[in-house]
C-alpha positions as protocol buffer text, in pm:
chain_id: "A"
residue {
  index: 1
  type: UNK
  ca { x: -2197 y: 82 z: -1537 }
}
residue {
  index: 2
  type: UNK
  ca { x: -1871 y: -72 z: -1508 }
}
residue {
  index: 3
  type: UNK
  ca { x: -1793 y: 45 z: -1876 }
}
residue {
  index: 4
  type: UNK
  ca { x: -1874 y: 395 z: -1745 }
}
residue {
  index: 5
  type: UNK
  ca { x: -1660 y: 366 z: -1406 }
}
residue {
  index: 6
  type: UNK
  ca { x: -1347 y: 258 z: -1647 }
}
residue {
  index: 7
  type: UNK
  ca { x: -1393 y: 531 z: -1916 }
}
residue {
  index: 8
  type: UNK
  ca { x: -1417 y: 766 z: -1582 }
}
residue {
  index: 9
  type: UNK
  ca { x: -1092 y: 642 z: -1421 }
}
residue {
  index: 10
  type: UNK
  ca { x: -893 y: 570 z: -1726 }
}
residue {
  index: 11
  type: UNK
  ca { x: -955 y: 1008 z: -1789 }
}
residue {
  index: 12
  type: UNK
  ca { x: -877 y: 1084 z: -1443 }
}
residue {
  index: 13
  type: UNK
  ca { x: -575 y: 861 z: -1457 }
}
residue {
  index: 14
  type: UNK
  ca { x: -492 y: 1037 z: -1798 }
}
residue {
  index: 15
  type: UNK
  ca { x: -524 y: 1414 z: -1639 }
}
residue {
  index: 16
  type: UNK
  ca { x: -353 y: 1232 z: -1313 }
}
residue {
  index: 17
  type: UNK
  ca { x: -44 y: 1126 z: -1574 }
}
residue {
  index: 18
  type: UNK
  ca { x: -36 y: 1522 z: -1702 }
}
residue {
  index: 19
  type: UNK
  ca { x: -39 y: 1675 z: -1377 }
}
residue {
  index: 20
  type: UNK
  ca { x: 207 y: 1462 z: -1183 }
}
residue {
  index: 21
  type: UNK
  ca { x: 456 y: 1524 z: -1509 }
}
residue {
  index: 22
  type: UNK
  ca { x: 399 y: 1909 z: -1446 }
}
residue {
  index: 23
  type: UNK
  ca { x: 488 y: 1917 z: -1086 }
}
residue {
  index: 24
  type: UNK
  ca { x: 785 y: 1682 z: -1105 }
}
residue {
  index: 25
  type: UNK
  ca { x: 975 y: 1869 z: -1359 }
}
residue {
  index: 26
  type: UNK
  ca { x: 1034 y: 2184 z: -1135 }
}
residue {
  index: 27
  type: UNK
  ca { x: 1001 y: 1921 z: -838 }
}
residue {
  index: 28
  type: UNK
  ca { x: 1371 y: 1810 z: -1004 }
}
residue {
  index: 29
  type: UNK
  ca { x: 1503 y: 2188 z: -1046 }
}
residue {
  index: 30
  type: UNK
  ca { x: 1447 y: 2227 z: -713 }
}
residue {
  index: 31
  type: UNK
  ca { x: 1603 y: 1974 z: -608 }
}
residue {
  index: 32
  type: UNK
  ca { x: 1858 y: 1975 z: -760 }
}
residue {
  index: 33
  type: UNK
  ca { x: 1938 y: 2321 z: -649 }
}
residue {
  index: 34
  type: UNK
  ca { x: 1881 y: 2209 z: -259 }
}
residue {
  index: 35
  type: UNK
  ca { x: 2143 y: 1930 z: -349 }
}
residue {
  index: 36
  type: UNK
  ca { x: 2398 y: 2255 z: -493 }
}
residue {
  index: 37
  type: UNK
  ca { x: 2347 y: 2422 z: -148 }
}
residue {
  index: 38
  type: UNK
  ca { x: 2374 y: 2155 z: 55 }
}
residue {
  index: 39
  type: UNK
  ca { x: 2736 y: 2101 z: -84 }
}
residue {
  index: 40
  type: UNK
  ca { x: 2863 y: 2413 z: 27 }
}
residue {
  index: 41
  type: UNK
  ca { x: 3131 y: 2419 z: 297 }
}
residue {
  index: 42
  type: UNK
  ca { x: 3051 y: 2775 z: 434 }
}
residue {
  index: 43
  type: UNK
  ca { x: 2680 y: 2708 z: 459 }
}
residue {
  index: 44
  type: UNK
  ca { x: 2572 y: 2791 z: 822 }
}
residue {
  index: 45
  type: UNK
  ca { x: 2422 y: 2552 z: 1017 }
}
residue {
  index: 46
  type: UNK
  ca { x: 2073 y: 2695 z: 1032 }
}
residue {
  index: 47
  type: UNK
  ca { x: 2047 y: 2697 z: 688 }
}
residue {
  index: 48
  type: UNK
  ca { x: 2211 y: 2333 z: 601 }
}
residue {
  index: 49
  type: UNK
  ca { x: 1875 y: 2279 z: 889 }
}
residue {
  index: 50
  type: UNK
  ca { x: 1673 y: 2384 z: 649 }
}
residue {
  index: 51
  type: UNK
  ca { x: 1838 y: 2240 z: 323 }
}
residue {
  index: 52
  type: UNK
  ca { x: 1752 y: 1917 z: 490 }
}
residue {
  index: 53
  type: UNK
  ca { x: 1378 y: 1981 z: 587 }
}
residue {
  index: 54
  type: UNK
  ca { x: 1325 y: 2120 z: 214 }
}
residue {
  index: 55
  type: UNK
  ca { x: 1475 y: 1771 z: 104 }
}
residue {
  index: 56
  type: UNK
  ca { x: 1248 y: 1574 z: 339 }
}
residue {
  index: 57
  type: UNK
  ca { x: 986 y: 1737 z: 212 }
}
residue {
  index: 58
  type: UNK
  ca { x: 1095 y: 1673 z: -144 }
}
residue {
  index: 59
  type: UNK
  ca { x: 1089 y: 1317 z: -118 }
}
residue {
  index: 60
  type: UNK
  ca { x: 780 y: 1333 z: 46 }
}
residue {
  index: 61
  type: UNK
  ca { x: 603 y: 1492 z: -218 }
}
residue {
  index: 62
  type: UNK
  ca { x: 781 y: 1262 z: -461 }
}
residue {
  index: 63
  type: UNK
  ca { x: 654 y: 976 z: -297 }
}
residue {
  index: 64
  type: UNK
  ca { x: 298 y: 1130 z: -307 }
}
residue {
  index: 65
  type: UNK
  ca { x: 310 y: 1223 z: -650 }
}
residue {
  index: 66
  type: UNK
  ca { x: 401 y: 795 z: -741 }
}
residue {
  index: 67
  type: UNK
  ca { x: 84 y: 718 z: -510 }
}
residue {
  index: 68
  type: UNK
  ca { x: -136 y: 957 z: -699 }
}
residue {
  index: 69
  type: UNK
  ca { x: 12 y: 794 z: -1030 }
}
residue {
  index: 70
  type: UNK
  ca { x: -65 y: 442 z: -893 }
}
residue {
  index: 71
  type: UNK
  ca { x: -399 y: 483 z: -755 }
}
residue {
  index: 72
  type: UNK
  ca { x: -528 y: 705 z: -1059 }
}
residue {
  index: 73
  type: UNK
  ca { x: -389 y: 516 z: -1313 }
}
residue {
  index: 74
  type: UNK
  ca { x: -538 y: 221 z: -1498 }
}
residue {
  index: 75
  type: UNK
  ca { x: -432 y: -81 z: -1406 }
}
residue {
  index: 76
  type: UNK
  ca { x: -311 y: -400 z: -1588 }
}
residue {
  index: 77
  type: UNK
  ca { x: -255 y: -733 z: -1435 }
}
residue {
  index: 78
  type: UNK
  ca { x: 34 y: -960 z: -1532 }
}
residue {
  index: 79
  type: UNK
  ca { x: -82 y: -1289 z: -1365 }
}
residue {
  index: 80
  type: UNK
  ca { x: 94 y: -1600 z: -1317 }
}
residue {
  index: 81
  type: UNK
  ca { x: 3 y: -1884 z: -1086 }
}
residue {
  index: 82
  type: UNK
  ca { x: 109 y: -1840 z: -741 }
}
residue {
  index: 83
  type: UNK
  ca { x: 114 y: -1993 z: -393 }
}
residue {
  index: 84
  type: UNK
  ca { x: 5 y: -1753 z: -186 }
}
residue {
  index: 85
  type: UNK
  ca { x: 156 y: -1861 z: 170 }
}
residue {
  index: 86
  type: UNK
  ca { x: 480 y: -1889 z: -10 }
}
residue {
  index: 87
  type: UNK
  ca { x: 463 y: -1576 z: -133 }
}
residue {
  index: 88
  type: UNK
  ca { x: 355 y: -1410 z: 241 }
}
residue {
  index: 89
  type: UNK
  ca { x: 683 y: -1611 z: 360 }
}
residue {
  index: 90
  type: UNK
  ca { x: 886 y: -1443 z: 91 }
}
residue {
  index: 91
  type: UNK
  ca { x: 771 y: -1116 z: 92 }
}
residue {
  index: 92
  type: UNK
  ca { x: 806 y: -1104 z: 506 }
}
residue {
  index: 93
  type: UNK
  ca { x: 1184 y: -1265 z: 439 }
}
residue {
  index: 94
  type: UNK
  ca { x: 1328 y: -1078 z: 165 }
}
residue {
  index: 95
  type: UNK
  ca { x: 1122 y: -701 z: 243 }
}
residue {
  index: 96
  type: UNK
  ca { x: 1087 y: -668 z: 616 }
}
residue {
  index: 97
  type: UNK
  ca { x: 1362 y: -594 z: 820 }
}
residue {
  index: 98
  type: UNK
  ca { x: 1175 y: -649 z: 1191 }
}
residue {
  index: 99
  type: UNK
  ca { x: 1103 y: -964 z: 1066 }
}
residue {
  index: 100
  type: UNK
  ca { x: 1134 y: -1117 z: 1378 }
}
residue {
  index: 101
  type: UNK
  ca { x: 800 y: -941 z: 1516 }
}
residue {
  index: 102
  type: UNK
  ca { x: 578 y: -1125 z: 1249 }
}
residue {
  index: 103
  type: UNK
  ca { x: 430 y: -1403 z: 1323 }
}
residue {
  index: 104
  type: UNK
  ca { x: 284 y: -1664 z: 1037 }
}
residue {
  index: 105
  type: UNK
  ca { x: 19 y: -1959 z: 1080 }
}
residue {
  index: 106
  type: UNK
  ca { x: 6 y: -2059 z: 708 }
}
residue {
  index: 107
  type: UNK
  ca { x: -214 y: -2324 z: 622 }
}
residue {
  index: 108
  type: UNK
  ca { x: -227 y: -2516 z: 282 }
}
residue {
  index: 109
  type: UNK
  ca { x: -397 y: -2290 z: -26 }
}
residue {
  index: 110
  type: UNK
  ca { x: -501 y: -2383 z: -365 }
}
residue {
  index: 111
  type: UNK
  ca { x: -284 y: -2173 z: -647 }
}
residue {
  index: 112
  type: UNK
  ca { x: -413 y: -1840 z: -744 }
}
residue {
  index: 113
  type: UNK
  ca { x: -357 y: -1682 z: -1048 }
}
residue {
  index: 114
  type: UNK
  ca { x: -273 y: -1306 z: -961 }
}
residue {
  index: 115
  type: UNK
  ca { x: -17 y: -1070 z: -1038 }
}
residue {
  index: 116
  type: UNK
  ca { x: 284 y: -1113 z: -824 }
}
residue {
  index: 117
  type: UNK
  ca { x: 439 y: -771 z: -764 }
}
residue {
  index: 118
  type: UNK
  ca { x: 73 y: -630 z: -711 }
}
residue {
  index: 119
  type: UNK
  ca { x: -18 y: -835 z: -415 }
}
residue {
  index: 120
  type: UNK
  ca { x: 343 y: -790 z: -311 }
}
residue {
  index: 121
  type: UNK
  ca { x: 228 y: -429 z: -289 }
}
residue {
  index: 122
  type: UNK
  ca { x: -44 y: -513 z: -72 }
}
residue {
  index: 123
  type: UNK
  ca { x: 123 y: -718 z: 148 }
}
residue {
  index: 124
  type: UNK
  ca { x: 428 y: -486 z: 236 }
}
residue {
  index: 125
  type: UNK
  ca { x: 165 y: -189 z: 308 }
}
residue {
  index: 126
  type: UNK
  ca { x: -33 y: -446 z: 494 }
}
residue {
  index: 127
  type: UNK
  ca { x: 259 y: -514 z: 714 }
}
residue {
  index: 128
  type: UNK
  ca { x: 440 y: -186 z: 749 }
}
residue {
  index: 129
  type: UNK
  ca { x: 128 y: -81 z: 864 }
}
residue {
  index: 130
  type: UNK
  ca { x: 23 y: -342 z: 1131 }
}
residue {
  index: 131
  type: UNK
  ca { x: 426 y: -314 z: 1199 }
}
residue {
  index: 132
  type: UNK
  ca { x: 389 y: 61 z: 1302 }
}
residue {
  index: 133
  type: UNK
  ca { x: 77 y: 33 z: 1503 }
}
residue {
  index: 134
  type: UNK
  ca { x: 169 y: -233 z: 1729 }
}
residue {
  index: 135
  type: UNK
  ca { x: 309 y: -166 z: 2059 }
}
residue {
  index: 136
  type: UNK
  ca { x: 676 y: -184 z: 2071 }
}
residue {
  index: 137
  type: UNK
  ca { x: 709 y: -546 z: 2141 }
}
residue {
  index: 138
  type: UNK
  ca { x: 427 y: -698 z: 1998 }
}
residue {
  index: 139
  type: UNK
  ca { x: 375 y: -935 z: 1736 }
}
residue {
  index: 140
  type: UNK
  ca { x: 183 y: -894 z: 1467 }
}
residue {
  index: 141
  type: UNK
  ca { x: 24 y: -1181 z: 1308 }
}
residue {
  index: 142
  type: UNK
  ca { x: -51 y: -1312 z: 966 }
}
residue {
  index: 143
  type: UNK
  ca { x: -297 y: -1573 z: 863 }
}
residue {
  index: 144
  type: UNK
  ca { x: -339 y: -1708 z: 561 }
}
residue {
  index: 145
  type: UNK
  ca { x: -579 y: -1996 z: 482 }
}
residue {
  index: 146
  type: UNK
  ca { x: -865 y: -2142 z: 222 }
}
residue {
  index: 147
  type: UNK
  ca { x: -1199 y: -1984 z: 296 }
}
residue {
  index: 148
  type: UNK
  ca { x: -1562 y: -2154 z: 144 }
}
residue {
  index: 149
  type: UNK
  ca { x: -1325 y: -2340 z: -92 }
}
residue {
  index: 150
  type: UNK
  ca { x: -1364 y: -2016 z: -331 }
}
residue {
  index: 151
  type: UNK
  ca { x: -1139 y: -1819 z: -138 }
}
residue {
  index: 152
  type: UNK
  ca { x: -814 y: -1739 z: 8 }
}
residue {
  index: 153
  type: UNK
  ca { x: -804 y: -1532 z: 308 }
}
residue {
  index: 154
  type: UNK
  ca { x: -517 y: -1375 z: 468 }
}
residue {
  index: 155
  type: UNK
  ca { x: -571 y: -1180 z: 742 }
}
residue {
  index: 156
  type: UNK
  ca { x: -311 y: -911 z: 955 }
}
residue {
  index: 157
  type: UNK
  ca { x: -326 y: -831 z: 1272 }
}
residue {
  index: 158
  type: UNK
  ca { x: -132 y: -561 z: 1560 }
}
residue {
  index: 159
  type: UNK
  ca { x: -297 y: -665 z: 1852 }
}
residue {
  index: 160
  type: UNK
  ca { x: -239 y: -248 z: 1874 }
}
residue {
  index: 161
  type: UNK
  ca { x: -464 y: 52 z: 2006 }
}
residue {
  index: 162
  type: UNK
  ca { x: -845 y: 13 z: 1858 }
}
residue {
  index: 163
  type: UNK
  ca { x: -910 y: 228 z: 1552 }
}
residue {
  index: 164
  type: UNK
  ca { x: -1233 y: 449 z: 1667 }
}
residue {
  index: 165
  type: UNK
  ca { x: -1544 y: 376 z: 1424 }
}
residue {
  index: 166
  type: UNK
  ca { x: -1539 y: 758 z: 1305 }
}
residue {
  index: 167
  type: UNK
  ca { x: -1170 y: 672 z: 1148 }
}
residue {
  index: 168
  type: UNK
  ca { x: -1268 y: 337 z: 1033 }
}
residue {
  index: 169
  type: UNK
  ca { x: -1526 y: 441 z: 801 }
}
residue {
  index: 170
  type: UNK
  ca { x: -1256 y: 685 z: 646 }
}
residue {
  index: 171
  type: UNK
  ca { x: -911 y: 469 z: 597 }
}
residue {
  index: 172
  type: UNK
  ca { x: -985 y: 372 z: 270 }
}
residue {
  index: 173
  type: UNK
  ca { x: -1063 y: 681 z: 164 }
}
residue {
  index: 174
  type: UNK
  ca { x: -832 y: 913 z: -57 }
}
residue {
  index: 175
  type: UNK
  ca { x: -567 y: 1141 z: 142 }
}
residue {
  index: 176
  type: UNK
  ca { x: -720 y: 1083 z: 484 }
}
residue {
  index: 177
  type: UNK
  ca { x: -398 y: 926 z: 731 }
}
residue {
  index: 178
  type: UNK
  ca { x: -399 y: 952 z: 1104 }
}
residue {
  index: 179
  type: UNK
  ca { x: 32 y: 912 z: 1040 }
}
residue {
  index: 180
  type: UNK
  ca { x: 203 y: 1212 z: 1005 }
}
residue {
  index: 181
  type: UNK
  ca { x: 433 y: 1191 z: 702 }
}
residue {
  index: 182
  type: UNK
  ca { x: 146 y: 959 z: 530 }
}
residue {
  index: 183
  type: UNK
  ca { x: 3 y: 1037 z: 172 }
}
residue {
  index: 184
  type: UNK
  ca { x: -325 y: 877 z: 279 }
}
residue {
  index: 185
  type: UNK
  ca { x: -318 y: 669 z: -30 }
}
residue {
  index: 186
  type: UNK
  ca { x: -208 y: 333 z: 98 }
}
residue {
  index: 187
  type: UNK
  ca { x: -485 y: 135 z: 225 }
}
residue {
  index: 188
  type: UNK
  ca { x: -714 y: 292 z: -43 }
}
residue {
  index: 189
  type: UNK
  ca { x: -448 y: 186 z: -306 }
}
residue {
  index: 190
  type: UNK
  ca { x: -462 y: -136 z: -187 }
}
residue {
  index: 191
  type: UNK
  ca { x: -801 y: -171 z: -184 }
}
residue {
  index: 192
  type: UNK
  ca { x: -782 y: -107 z: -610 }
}
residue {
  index: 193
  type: UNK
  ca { x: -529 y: -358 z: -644 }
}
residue {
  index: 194
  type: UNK
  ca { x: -718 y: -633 z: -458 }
}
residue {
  index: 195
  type: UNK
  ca { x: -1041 y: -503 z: -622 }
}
residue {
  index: 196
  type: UNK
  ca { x: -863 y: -592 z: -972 }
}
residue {
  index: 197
  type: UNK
  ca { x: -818 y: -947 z: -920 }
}
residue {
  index: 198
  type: UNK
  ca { x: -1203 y: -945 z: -815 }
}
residue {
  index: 199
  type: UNK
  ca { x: -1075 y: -999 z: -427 }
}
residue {
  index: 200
  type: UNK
  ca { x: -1228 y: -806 z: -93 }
}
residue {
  index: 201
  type: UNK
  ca { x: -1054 y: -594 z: 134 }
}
residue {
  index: 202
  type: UNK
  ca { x: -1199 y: -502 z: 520 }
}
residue {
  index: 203
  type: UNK
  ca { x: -1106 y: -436 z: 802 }
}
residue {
  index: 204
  type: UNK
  ca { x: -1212 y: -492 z: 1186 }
}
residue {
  index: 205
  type: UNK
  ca { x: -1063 y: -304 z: 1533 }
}
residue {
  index: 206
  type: UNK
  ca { x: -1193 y: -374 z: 1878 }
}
residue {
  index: 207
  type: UNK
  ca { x: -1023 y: -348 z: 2283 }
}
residue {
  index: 208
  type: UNK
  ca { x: -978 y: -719 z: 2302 }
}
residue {
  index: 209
  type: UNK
  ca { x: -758 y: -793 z: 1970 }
}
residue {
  index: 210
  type: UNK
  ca { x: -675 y: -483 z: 1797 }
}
residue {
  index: 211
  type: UNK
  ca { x: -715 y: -401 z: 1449 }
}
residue {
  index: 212
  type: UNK
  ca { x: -717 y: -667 z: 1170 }
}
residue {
  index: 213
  type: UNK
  ca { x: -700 y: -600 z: 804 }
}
residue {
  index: 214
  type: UNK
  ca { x: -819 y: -919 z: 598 }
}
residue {
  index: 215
  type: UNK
  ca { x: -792 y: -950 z: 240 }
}
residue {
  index: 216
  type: UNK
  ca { x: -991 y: -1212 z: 73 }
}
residue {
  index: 217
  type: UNK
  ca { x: -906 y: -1361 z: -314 }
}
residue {
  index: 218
  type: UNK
  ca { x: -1090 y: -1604 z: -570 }
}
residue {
  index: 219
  type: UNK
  ca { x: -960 y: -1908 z: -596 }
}
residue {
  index: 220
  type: UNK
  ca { x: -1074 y: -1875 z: -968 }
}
residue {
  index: 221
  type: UNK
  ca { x: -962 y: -1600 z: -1190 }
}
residue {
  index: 222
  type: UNK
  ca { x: -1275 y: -1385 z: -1261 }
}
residue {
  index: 223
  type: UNK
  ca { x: -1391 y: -1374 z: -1661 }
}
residue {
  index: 224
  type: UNK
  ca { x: -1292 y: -1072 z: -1731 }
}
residue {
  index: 225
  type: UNK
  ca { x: -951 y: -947 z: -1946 }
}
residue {
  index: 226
  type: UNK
  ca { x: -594 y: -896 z: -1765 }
}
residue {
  index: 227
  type: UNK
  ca { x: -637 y: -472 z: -1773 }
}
residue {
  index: 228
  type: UNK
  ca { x: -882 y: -375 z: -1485 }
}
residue {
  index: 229
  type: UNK
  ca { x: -993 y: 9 z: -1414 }
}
C-alpha cells in the first residue's frame, strides 16, 4: 500500500511539476509587462491602483504555485543530527521579527536525526501562524520536550480565539484557509514534511487556552531510505 501511495504521489507531483511550469511562463510575461507600466510617468493614478493590485496578485499566485510544487512533489530528506531546542531558539532568533512575543520553555532532548531546513519549514509556518492568531499582545508559547523517551514533542500555542470543530477537521486539508491571502497549503504541507521523518502532527483549540498545534518526532530515525513520498 505504501508502494502504491508513492507511485500515486510521485505522478501527481510529476503532472504538478508540468503544470506549475505552464502557468509560470506567461505568469513572467505578465509580469513583466505590469512592471513596464508601472514605470511610466504619465500613468494615472487609477490605473498605477491597479498595476499594483495585478502585482499583488502576481506574487500571490507565485507563492501558490511554490506551495503546490512543495506539497505535490516527492520529497527527499537530507538528515543530519540535530538538537531540536537549539534549533526552535535559532529559527525564532534569526526568522521572526516579533520575536519578542514568543515565549520558549525548552527542556533537554535527545539528538534527532532530521532534515534541518524541512523542520525549519515547519516551525516558521508553525509560528507565523500562532503569531497571527493571537490577540495583539499575547504571547505565544513554544514547548519543546522528550515525550515516552521515543519522542520529541514541541508544542505551539496563541492562547487566541478557539478554532470551531467544523474548521478543525478541515485545516489540514488542501486549499481550505480561513486567512484571506492564504493558499491553504501550509498546515497540510507541514503535515507531509513531519509525516516524512515518520513524526505526528495535531492539533487541539478550546475557550480556556486557545489553539495548540503539537508536532511529535522519533527519537530514532525510522528504517526506511532518505526519499519519502
Amino acid at each position: 500500500l505504501q508502494l502504491v501511495e508513492s507511485q500515486r504521489l510521485a505522478s501527481i507531483g510529476q503532472f504538478a511539476s508540468g503544470i506549475v511550469h505552464e502557468i509560470r511562463n506567461p505568469l513572467a510575461t505578465i509580469s513583466l509587462a505590469l512592471e513596464h507600466l508601472g514605470r511610466l510617468s504619465d500613468l494615472p493614478e487609477n490605473s498605477r491602483t491597479r498595476v499594483a493590485l495585478a502585482t499583488d496578485e502576481i506574487t500571490r499566485l507565485e507563492r501558490l504555485l511554490a506551495d503546490i510544487l512543495l506539497y505535490a512533489k516527492p520529497l527527499v530528506l537530507d538528515r543530519s543530527d540535530t538538537d531540536l531546542p537549539a534549533l526552535i531558539s535559532d529559527v525564532v532568533r534569526s526568522h521572526l521579527d516579533d520575536r519578542s512575543r514568543i515565549g520558549l520553555v525548552m527542556q533537554p532532548c535527545p539528538s534527532l536525526s532530521i532534515d534541518r531546513d524541512r523542520i525549519t519549514q515547519v516551525l516558521l509556518n508553525l509560528l507565523r501562524n500562532a503569531l497571527e492568531a493571537a490577540p495583539p499582545d499575547g504571547q505565544v508559547t513554544v514547548h519543546c520536550q522528550p515525550k515516552d523517551g521515543a519522542w520529541v514533542s514541541v508544542s505551539v500555542n496563541n492562547g487566541g480565539t478557539p478554532i470551531g470543530e467544523r474548521e478543525r477537521e478541515r485545516l489540514f486539508q488542501p486549499f481550505f484557509t480561513t486567512k484571506p491571502q492564504g493558499t491553504g497549503l501550509g498546515l497540510p504541507i507541514a503535515r507531509r514534511l513531519v509525516e516524512a521523518h515518520g513524526g505526528k502532527i495535531g492539533l487541539s483549540s478550546d475557550q480556556a487556552t486557545g489553539t495548540t498545534v503539537t508536532v511529535s518526532l522519533p527519537v530514532q530515525r525510522p528504517g526506511t531510505k532518505n526519499a519519502a513520498g
